[in-house]
mmJSON file of the N, C-alpha and C atoms, coordinates in Angstrom:
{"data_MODEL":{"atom_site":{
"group_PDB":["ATOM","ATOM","ATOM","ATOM","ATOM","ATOM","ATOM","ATOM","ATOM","ATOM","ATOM","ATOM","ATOM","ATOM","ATOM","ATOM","ATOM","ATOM","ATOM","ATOM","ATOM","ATOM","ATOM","ATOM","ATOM","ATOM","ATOM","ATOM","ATOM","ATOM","ATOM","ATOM","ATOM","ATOM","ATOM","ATOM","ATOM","ATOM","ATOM","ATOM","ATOM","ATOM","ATOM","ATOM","ATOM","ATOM","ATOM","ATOM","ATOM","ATOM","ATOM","ATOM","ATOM","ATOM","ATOM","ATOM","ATOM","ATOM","ATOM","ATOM","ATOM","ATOM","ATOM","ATOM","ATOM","ATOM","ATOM","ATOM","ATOM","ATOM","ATOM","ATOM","ATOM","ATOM","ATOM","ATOM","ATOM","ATOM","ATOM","ATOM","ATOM","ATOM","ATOM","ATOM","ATOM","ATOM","ATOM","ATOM","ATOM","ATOM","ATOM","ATOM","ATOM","ATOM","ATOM","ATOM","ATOM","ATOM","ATOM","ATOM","ATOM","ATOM","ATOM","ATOM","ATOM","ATOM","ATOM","ATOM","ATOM","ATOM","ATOM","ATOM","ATOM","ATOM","ATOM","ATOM","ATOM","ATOM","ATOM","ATOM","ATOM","ATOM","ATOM","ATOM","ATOM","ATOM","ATOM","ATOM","ATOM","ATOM","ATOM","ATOM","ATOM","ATOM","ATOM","ATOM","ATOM","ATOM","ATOM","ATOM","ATOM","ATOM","ATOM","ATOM","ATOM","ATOM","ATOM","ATOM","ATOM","ATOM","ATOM","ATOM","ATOM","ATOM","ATOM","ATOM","ATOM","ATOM","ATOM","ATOM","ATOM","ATOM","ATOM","ATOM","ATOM","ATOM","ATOM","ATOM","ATOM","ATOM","ATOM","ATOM","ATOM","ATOM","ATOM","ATOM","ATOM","ATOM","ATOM","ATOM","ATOM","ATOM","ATOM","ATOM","ATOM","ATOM","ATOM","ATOM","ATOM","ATOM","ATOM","ATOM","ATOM","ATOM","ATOM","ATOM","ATOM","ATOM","ATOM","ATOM","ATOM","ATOM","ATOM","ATOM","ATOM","ATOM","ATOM","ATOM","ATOM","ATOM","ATOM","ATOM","ATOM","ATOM","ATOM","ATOM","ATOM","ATOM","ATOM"],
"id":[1,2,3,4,5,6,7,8,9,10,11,12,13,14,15,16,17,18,19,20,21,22,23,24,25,26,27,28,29,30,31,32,33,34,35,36,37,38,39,40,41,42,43,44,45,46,47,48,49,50,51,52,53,54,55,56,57,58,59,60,61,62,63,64,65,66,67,68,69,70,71,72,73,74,75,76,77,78,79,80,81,82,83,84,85,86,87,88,89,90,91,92,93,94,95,96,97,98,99,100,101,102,103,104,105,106,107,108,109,110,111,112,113,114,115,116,117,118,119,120,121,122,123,124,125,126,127,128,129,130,131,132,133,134,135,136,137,138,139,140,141,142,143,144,145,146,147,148,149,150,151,152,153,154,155,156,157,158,159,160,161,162,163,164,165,166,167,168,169,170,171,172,173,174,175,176,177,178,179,180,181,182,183,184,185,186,187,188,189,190,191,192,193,194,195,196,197,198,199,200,201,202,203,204,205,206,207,208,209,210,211,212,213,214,215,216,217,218,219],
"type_symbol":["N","C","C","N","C","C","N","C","C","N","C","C","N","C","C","N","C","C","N","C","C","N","C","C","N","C","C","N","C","C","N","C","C","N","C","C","N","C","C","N","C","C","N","C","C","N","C","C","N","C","C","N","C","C","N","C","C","N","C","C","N","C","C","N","C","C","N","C","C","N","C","C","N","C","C","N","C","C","N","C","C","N","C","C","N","C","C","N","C","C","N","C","C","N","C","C","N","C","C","N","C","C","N","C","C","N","C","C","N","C","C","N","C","C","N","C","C","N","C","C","N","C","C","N","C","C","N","C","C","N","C","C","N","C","C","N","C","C","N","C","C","N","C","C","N","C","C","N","C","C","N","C","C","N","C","C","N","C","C","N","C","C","N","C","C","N","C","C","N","C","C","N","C","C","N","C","C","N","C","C","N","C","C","N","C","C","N","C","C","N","C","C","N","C","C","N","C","C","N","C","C","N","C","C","N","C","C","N","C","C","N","C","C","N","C","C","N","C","C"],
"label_atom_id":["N","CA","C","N","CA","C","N","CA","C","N","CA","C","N","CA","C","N","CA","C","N","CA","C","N","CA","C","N","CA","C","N","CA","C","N","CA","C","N","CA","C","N","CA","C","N","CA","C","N","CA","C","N","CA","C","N","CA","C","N","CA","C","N","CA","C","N","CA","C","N","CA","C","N","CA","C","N","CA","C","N","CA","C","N","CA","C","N","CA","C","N","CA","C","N","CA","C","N","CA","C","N","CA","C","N","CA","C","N","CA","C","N","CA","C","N","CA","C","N","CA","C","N","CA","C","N","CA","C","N","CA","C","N","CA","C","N","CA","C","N","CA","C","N","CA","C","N","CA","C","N","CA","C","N","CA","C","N","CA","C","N","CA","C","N","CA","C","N","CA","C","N","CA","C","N","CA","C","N","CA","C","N","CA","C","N","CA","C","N","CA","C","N","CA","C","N","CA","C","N","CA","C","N","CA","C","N","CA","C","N","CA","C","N","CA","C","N","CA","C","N","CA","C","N","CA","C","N","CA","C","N","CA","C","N","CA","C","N","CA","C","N","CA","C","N","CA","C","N","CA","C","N","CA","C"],
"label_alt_id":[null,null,null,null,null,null,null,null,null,null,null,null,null,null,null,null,null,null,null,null,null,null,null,null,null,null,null,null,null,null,null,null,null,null,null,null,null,null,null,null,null,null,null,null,null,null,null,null,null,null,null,null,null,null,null,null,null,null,null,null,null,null,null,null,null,null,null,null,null,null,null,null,null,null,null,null,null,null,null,null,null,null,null,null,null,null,null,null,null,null,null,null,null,null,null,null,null,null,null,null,null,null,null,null,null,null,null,null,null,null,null,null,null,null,null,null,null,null,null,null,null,null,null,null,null,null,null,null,null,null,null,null,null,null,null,null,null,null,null,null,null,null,null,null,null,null,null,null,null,null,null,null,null,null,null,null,null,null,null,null,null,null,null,null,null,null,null,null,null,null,null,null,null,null,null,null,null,null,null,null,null,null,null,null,null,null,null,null,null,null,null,null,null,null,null,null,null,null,null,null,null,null,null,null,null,null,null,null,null,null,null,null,null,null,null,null,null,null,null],
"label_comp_id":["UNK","UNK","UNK","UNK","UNK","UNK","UNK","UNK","UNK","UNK","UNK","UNK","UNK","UNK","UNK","UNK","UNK","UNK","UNK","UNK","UNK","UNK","UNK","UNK","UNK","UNK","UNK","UNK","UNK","UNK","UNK","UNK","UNK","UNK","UNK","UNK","UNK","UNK","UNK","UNK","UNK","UNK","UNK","UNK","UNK","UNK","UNK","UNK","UNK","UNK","UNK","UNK","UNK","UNK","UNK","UNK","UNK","UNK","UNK","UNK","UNK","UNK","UNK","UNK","UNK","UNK","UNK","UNK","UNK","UNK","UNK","UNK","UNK","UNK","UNK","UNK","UNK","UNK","UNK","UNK","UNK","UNK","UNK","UNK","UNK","UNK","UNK","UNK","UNK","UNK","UNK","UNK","UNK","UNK","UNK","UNK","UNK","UNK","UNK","UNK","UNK","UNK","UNK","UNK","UNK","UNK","UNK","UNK","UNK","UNK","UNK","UNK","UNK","UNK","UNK","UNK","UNK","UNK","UNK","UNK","UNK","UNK","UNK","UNK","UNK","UNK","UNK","UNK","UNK","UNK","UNK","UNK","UNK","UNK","UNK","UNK","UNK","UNK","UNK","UNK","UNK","UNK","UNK","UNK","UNK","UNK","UNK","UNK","UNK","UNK","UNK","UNK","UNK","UNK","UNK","UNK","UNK","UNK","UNK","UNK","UNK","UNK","UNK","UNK","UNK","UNK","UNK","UNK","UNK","UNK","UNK","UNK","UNK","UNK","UNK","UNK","UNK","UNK","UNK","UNK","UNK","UNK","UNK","UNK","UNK","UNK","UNK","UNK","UNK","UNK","UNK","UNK","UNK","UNK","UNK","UNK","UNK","UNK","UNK","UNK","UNK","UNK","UNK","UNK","UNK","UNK","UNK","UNK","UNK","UNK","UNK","UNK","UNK","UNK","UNK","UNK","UNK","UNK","UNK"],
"label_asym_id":["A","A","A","A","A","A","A","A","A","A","A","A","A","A","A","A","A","A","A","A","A","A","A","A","A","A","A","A","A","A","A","A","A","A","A","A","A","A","A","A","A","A","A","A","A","A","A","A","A","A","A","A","A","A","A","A","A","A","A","A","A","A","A","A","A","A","A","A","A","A","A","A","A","A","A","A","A","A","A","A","A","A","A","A","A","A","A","A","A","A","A","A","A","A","A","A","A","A","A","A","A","A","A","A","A","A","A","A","A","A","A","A","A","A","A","A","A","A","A","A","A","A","A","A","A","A","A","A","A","A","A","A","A","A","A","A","A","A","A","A","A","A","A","A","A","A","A","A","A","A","A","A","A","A","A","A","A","A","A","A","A","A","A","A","A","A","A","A","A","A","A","A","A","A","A","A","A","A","A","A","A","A","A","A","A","A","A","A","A","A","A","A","A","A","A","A","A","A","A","A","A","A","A","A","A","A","A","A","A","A","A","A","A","A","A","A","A","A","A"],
"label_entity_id":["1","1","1","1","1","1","1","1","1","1","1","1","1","1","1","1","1","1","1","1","1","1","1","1","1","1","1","1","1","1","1","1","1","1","1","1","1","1","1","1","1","1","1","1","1","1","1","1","1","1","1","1","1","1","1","1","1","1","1","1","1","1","1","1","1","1","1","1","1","1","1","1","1","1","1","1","1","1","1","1","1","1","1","1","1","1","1","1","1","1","1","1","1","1","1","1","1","1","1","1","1","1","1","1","1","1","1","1","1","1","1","1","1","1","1","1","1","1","1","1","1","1","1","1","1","1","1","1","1","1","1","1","1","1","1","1","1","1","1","1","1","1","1","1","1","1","1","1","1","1","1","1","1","1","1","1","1","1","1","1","1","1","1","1","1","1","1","1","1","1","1","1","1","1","1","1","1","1","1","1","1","1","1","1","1","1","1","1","1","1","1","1","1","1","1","1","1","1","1","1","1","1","1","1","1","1","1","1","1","1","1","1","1","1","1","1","1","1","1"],
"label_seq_id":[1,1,1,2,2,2,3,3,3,4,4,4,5,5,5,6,6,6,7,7,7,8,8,8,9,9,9,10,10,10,11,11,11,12,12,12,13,13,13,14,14,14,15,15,15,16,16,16,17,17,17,18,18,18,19,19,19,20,20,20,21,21,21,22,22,22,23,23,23,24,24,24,25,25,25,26,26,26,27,27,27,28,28,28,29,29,29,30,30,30,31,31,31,32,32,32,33,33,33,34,34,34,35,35,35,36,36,36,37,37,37,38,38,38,39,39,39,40,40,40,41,41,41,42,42,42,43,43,43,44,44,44,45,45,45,46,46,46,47,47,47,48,48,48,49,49,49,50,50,50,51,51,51,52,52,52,53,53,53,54,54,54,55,55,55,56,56,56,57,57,57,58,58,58,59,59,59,60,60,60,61,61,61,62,62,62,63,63,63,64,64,64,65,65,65,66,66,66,67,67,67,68,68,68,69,69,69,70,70,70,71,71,71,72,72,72,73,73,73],
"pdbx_PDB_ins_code":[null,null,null,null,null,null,null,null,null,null,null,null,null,null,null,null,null,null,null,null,null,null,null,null,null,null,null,null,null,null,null,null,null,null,null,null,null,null,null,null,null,null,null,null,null,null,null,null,null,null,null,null,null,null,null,null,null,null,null,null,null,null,null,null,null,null,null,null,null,null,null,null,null,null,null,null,null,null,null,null,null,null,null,null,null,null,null,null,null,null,null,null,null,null,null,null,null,null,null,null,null,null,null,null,null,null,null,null,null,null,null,null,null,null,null,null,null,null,null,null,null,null,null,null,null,null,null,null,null,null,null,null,null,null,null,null,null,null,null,null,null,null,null,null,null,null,null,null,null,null,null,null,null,null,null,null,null,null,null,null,null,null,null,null,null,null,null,null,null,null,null,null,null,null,null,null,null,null,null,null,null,null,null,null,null,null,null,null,null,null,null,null,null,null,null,null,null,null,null,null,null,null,null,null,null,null,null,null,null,null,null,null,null,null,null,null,null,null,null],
"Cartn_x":[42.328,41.89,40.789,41.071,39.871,38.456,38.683,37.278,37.125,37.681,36.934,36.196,36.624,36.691,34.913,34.707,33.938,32.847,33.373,31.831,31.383,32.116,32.041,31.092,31.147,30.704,29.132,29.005,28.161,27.175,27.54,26.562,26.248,26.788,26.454,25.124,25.302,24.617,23.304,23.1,22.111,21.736,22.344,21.529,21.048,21.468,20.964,19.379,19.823,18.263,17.146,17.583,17.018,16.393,17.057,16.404,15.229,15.665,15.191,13.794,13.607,12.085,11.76,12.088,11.474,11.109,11.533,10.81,9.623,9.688,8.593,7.202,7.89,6.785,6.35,6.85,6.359,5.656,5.678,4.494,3.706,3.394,2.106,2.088,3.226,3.622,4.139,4.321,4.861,5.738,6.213,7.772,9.096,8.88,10.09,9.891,8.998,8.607,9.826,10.218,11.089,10.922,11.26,11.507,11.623,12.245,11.998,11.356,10.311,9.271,7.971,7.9,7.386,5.51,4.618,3.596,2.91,2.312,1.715,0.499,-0.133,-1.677,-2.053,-2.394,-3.69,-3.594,-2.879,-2.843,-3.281,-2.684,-3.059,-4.074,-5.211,-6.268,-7.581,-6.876,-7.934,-7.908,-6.777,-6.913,-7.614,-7.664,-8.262,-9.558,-9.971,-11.772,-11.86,-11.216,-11.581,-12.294,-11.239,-11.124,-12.807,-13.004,-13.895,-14.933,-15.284,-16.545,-16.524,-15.499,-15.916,-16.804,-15.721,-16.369,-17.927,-18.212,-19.992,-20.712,-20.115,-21.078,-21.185,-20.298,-20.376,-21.604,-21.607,-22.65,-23.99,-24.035,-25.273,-25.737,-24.855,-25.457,-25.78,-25.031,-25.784,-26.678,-26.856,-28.311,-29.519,-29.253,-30.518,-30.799,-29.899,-30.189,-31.054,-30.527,-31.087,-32.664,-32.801,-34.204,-35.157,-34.159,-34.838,-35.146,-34.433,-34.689,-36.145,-35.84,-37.141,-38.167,-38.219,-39.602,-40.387,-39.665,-39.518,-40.29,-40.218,-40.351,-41.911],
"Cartn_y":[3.717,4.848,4.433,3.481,2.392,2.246,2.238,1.41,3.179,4.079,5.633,5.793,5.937,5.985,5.63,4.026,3.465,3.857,4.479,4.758,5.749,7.136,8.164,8.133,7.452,7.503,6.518,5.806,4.883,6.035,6.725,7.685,8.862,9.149,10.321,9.691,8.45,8.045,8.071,7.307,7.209,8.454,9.322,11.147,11.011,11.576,11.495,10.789,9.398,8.854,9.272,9.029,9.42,10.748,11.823,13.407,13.516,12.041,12.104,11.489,10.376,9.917,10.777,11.203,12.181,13.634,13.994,15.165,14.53,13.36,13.279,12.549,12.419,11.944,13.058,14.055,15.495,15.966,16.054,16.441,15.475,14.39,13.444,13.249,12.56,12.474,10.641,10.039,9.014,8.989,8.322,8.101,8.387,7.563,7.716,8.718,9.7,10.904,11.72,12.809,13.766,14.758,14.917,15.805,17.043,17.622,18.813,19.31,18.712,18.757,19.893,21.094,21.856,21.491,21.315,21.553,22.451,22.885,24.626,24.582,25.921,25.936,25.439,25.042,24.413,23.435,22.623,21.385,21.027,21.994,21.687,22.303,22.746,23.179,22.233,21.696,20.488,19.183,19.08,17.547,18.485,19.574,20.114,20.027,20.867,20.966,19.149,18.421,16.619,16.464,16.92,15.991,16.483,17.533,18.431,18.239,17.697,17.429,16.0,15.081,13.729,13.533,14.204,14.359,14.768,15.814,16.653,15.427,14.679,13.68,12.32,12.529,11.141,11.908,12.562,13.338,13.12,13.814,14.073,12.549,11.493,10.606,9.885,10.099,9.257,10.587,11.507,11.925,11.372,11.552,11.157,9.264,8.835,7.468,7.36,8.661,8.722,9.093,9.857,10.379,9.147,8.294,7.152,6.3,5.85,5.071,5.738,7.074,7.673,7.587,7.56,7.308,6.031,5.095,3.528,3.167,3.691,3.347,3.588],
"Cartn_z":[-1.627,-2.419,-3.41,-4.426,-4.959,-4.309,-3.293,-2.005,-1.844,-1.641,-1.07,-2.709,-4.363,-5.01,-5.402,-4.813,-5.214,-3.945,-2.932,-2.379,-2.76,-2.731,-3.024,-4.406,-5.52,-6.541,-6.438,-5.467,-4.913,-4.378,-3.191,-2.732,-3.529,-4.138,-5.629,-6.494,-6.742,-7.559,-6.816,-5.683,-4.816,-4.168,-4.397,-3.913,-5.188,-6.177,-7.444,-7.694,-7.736,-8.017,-6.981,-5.772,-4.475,-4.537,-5.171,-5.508,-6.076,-7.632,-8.659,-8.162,-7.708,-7.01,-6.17,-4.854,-4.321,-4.83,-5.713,-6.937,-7.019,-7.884,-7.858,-7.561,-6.286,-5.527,-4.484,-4.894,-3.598,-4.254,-6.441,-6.941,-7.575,-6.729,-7.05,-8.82,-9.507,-10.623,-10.415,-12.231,-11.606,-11.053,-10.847,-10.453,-11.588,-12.41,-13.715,-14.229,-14.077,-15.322,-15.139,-15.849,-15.995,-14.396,-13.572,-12.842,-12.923,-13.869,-14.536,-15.597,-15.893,-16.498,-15.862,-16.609,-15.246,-16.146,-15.09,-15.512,-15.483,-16.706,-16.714,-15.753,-15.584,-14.976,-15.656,-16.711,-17.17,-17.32,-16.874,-17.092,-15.341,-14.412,-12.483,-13.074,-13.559,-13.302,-13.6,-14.963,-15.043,-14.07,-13.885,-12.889,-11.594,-11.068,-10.044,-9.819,-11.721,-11.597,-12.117,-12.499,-12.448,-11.812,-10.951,-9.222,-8.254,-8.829,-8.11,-8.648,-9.615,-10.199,-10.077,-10.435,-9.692,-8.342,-7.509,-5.719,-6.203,-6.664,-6.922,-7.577,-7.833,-8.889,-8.274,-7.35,-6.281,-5.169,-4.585,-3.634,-4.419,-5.775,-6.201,-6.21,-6.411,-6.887,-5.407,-4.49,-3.174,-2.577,-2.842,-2.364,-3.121,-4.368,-5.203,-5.031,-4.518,-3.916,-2.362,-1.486,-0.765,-0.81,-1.788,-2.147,-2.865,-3.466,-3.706,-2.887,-2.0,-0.705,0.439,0.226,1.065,0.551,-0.979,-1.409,-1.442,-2.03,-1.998,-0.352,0.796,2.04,2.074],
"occupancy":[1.0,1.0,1.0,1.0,1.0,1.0,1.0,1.0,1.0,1.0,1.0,1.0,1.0,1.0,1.0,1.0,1.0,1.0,1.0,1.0,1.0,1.0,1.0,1.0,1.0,1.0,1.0,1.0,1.0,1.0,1.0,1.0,1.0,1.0,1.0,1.0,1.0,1.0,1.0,1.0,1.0,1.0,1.0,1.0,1.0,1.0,1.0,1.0,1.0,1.0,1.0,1.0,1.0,1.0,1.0,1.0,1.0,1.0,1.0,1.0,1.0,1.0,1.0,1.0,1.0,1.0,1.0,1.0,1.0,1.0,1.0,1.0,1.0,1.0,1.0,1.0,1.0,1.0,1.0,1.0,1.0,1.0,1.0,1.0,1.0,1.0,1.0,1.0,1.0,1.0,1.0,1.0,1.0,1.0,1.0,1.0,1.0,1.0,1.0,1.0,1.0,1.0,1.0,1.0,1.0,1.0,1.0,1.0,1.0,1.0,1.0,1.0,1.0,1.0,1.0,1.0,1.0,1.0,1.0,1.0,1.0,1.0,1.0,1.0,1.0,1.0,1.0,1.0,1.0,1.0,1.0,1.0,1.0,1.0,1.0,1.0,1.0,1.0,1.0,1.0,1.0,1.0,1.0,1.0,1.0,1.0,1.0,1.0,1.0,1.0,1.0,1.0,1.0,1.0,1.0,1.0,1.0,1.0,1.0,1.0,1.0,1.0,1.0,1.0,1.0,1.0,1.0,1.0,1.0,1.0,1.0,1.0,1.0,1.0,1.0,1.0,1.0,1.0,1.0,1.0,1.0,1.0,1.0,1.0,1.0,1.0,1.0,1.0,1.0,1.0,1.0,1.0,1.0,1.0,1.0,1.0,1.0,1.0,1.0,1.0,1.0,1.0,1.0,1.0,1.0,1.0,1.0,1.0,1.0,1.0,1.0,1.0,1.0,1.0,1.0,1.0,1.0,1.0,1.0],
"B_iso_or_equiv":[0.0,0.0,0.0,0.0,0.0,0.0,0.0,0.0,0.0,0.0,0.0,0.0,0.0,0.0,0.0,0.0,0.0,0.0,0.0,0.0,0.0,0.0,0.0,0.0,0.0,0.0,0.0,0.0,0.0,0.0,0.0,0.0,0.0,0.0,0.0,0.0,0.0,0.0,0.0,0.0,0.0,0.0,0.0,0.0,0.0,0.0,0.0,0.0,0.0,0.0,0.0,0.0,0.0,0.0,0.0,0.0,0.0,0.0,0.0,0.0,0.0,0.0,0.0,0.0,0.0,0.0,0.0,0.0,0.0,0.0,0.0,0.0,0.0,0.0,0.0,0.0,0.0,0.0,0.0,0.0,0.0,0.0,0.0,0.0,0.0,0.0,0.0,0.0,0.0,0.0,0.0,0.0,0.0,0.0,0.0,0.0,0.0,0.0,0.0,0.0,0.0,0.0,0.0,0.0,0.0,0.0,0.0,0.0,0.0,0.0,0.0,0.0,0.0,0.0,0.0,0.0,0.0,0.0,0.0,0.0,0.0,0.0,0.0,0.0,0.0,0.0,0.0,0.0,0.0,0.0,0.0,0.0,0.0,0.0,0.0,0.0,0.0,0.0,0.0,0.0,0.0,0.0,0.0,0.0,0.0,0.0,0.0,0.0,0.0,0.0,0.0,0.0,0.0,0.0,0.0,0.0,0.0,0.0,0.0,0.0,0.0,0.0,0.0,0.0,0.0,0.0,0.0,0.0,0.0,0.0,0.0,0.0,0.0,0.0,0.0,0.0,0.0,0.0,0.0,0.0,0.0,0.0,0.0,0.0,0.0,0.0,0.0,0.0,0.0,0.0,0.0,0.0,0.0,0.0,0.0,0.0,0.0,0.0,0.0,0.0,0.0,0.0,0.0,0.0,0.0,0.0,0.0,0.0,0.0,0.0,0.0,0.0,0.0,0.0,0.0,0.0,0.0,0.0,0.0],
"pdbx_formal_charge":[null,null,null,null,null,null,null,null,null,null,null,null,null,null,null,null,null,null,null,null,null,null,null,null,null,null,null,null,null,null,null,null,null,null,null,null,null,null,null,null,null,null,null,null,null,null,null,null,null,null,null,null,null,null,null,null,null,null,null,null,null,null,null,null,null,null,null,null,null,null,null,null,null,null,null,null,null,null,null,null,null,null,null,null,null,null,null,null,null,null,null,null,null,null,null,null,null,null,null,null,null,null,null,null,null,null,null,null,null,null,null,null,null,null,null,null,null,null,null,null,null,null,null,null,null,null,null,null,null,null,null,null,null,null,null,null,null,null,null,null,null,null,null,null,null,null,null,null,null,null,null,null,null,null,null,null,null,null,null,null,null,null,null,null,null,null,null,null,null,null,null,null,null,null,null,null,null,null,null,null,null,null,null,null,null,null,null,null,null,null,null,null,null,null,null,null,null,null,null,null,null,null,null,null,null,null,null,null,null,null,null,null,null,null,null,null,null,null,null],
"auth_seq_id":[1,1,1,2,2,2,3,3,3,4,4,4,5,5,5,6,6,6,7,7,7,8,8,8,9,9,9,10,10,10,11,11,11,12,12,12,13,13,13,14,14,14,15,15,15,16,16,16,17,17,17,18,18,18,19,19,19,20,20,20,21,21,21,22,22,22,23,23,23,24,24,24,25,25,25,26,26,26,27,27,27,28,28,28,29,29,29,30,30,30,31,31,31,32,32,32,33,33,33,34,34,34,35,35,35,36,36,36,37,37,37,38,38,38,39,39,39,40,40,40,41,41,41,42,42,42,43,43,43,44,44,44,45,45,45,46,46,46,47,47,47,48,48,48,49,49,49,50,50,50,51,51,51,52,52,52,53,53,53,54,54,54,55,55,55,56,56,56,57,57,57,58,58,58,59,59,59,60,60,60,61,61,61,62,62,62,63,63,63,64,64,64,65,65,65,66,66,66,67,67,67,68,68,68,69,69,69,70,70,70,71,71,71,72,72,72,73,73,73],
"auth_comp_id":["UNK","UNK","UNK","UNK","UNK","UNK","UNK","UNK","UNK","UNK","UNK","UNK","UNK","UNK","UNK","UNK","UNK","UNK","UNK","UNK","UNK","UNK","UNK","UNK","UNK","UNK","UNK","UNK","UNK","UNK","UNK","UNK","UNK","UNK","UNK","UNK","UNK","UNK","UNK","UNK","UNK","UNK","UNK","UNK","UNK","UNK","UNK","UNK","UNK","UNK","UNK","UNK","UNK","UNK","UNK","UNK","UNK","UNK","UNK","UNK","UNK","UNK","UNK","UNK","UNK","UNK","UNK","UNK","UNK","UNK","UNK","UNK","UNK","UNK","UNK","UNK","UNK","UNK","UNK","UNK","UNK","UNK","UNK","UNK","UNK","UNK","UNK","UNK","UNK","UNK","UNK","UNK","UNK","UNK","UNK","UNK","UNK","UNK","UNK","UNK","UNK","UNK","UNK","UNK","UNK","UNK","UNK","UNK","UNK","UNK","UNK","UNK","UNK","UNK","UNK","UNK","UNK","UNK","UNK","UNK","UNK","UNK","UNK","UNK","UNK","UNK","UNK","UNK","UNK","UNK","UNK","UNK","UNK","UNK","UNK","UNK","UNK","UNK","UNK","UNK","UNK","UNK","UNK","UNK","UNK","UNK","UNK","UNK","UNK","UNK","UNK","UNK","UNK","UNK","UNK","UNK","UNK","UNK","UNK","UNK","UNK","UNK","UNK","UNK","UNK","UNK","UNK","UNK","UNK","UNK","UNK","UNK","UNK","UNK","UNK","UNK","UNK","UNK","UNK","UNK","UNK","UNK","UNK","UNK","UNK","UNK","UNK","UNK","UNK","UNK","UNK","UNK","UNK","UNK","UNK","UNK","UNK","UNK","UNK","UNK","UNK","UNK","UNK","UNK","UNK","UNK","UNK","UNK","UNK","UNK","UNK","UNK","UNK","UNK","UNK","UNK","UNK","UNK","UNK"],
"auth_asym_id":["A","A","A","A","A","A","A","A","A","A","A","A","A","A","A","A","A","A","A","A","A","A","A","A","A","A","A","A","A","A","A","A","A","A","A","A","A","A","A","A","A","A","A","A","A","A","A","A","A","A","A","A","A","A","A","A","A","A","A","A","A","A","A","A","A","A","A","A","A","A","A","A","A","A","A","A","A","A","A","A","A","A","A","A","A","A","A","A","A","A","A","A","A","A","A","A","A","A","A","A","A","A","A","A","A","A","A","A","A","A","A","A","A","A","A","A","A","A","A","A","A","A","A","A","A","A","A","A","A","A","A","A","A","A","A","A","A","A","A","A","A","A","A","A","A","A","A","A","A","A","A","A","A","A","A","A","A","A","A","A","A","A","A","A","A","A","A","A","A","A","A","A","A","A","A","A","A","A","A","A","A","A","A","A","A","A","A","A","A","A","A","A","A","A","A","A","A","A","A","A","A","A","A","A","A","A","A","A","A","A","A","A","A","A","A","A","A","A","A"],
"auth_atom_id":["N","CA","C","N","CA","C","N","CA","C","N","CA","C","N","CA","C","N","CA","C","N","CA","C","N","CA","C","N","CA","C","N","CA","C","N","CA","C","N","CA","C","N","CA","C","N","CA","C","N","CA","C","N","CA","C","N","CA","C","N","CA","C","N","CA","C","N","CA","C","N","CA","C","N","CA","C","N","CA","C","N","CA","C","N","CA","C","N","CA","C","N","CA","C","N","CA","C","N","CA","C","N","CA","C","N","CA","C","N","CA","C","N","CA","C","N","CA","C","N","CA","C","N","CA","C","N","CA","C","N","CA","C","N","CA","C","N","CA","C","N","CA","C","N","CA","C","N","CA","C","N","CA","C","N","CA","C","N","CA","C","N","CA","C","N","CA","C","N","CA","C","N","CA","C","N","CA","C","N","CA","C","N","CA","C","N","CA","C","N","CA","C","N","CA","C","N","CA","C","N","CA","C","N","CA","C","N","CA","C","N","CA","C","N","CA","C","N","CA","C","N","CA","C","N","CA","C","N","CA","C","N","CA","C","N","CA","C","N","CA","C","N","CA","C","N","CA","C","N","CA","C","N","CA","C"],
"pdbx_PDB_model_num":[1,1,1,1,1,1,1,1,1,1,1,1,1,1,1,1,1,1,1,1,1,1,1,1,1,1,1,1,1,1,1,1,1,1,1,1,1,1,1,1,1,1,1,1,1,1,1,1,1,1,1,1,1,1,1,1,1,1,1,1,1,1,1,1,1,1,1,1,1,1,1,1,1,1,1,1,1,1,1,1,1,1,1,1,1,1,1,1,1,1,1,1,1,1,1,1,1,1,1,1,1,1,1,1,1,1,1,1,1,1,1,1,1,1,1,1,1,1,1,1,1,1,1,1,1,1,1,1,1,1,1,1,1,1,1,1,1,1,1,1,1,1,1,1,1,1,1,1,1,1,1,1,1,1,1,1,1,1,1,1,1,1,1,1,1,1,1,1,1,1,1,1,1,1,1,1,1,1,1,1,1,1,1,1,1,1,1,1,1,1,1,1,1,1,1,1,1,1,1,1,1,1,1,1,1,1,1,1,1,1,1,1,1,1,1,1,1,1,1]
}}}
């Protein structure tokens, strides 16, 4: 009864944490952060337009390399 006792409480624990990382690793968060921690729009909106103006500023900057390379020739 001891040994059922101790698994039973063994696999509880391990759903538990197991929930607790896969939360949040399904919303691209660290790992240890709070799980129920809800994040508002504006907080997904800025890492969005970040993300989206990084990418525009990586382009602009290898075209205008490209435009440099064509002239240079």
């Amino acid at each position: 009864m001891k040994l059922l006792k101790s698994i039973l409480l063994s696999l509880l624990i391990g759903l538990a944490i197991g929930l607790w990382l896969g939360v949040n690793i399904g919303r691209d968060v660290p790992l240890y952060s709070n799980p129920f921690d809800a994040h508002t729009i504006n907080q997904q909106l800025k890492k969005a337009t970040g993300e989206t103006l990084e990418k525009g500023g990586q382009a602009l900057e290898k075209t205008g390399q490209a435009l440099q390379d064509k002239l240079t020739k």
